[in-house]
N, C-alpha and C positions, 0 to 999 in steps of 0.2 A: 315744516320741511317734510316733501313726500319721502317714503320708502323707496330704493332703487329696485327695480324691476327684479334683478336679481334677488336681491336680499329678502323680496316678497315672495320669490316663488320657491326658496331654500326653505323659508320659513313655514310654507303652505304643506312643501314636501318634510318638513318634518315632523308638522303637525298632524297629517296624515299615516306616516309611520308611526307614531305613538299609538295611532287612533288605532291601526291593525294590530300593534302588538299586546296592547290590553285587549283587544278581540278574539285573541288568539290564546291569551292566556287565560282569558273566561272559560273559554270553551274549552283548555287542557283541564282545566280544575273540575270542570261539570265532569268531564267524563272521568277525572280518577275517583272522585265522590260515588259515579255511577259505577265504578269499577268494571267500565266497559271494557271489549277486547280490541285489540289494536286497529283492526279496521276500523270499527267507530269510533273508535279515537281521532283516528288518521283523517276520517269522514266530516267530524266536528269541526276538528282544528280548519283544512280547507275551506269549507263553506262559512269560516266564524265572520267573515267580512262583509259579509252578501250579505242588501237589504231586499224587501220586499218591491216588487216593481210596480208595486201603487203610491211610494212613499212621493210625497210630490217636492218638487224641487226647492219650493218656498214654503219652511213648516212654521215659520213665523206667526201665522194664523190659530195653531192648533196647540190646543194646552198641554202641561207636560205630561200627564198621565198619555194623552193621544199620542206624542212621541216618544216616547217610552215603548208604549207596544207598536208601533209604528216600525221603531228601529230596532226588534226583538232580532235575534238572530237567527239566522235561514235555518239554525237546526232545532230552531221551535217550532218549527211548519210540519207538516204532512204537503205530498206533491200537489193536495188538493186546495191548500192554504191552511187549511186549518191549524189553529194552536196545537201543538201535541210535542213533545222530544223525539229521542231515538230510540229504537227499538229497543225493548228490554231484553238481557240476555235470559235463553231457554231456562228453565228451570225456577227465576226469580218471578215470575209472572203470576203465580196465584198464592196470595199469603195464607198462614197460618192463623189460625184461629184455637182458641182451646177445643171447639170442638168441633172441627177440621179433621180431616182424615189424614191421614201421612201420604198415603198417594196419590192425596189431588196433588202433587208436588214433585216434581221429576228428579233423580237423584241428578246429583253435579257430574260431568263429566273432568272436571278443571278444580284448582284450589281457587282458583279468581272465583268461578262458578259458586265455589262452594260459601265462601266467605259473602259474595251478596246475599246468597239466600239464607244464609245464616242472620245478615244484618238487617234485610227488610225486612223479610216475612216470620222471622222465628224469634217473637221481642217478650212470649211468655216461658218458663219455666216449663209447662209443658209440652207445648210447641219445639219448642226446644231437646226433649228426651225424646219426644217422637219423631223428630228430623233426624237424629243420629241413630235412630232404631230403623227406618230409611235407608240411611247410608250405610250399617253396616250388616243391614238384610240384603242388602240387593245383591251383594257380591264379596264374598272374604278376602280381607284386605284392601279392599278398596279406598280406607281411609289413607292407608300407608302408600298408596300408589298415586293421593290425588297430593299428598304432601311429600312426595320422594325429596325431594330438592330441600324443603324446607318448612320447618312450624313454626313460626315465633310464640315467645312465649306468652302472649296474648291470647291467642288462641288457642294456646293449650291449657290455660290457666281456666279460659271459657269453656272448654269440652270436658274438661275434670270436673267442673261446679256443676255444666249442665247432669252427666253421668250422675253425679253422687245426689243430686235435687231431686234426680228423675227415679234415681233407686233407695236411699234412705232419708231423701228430705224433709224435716218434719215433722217427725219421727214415722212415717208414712212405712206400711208395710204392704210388698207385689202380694196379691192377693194369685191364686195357684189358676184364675180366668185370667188376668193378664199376661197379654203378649209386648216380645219386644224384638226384634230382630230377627222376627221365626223363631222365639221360643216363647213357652210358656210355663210362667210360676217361677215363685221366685227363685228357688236353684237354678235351673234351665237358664232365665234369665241376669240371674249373676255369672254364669260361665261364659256367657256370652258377651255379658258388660268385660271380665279381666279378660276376654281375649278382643276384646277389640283396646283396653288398654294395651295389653301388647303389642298388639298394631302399631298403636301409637308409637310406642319405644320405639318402633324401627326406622320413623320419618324422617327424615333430612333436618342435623344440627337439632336433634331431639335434647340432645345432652344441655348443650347450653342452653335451650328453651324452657327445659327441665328447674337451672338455676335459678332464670327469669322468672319462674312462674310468683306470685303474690301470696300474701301470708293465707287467707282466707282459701286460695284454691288447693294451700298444702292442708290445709285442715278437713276442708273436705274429701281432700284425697283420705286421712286417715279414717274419716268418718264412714268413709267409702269402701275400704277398707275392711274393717271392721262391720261393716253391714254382709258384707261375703263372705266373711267367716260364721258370722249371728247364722245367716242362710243355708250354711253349708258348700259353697259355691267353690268354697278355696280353703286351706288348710291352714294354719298360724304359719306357717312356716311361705307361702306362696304370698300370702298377705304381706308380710314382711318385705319380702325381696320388692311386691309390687312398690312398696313405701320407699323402698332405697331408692331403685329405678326413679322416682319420680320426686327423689329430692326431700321426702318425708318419714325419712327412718330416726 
């Protein structure tokens, strides 16, 4: 018994709306992974349907690996054909190395911004002190301006480990030639780690991020702590309050 015409071409059209909306949802998930900005987003999702205008109409021929890249999505290309994604945002574009400078690395202008480049290119421990030595060299405040709205406590639990790794991790002591934020030695540079903690304090739902934060990041806070006091950076008494503020009094 054939298919009724209808019933084949309902079936054809729904088969093909499935086929757009896992296209479509490929391509929203690549870009929140890439923590792209809404244009590229908007840019991906659009073109996630579009095949290449070489694909030929009978791929019965061609093995799966050939159809596979065959049927890549149009925001795999460059306008030239070539394989490649979507542009990467400003700042994410040249990783971090231990021994890497901090300004081959453009400071974020955005918290999206800042959290890519946090997640690509800053995957060492020192990579890591010296992107935040970056970001709160370039301009005071700037951390609390890029998180006004909001920190989660992910990332705050991340920026207390990276600070206290990057200043007493180890038992590791700032030697009075190291720089970190436009200062130098370790005093210099502990006024300037508890005042960009401060910063901190001030960002959007800090308090409850505060809560959120993980056993390990409140320990390092203390250890952190306690390393500014050892330096002279901050008084028991400034230590202290920092340790309440962040959940580890």
């Amino acid at each position: 018994m054939s298919i009724p015409p209808k019933v084949s071409r309902e079936l054809a059209d729904a088969v093909q709306e499935d086929a757009l909306r896992a296209a479509r949802d490929e391509a929203k998930h690549r870009a929140v992974r890439q923590m792209e900005g809404y244009d590229v987003f908007k840019n991906m999702v659009a073109v996630a349907h579009l095949r290449p205008h070489n694909l030929p109409g009978d791929a019965s021929h061609m093995t799966a690996a050939d159809r596979a890249a065959a049927r890549a999505p149009a925001f795999s290309f460059t306008p030239e054909g070539r394989a490649s994604g979507p542009a990467s945002t400003p700042g994410a574009s040249t990783p971090l190395t231990p021994a890497a400078d901090a300004a081959s690395i453009r400071a974020p202008s955005s918290a999206a911004e800042f959290e890519k480049t946090w997640r690509r290119s800053c995957k060492s421990t020192d990579a890591r002190w010296r992107y935040l030595g970056l970001v709160a060299g370039t301009r005071e405040g700037r951390i609390a301006k890029l998180f006004r709205v909001e920190i989660n406590g992910t990332v705050l639990s991340e920026l207390v480990a990276a600070l206290a790794a990057g200043y007493a991790g180890d038992g590791r002591s700032i030697r009075d030639d190291d720089e970190w934020a436009g200062a130098r030695g370790a005093r210099a540079i502990g006024e300037r780690v508890r005042a960009f903690l401060a910063e901190l304090a001030t960002c959007g739902r800090f308090a409850l991020a505060a809560k959120l934060m993980g056993s390990g990041a409140r320990e390092a806070m203390r250890t952190l702590a306690d390393a500014l006091v050892a330096n002279g950076a901050v008084d028991a008494g400034a230590a202290e309050a920092l340790k309440s503020a962040y959940g580890c009094g």
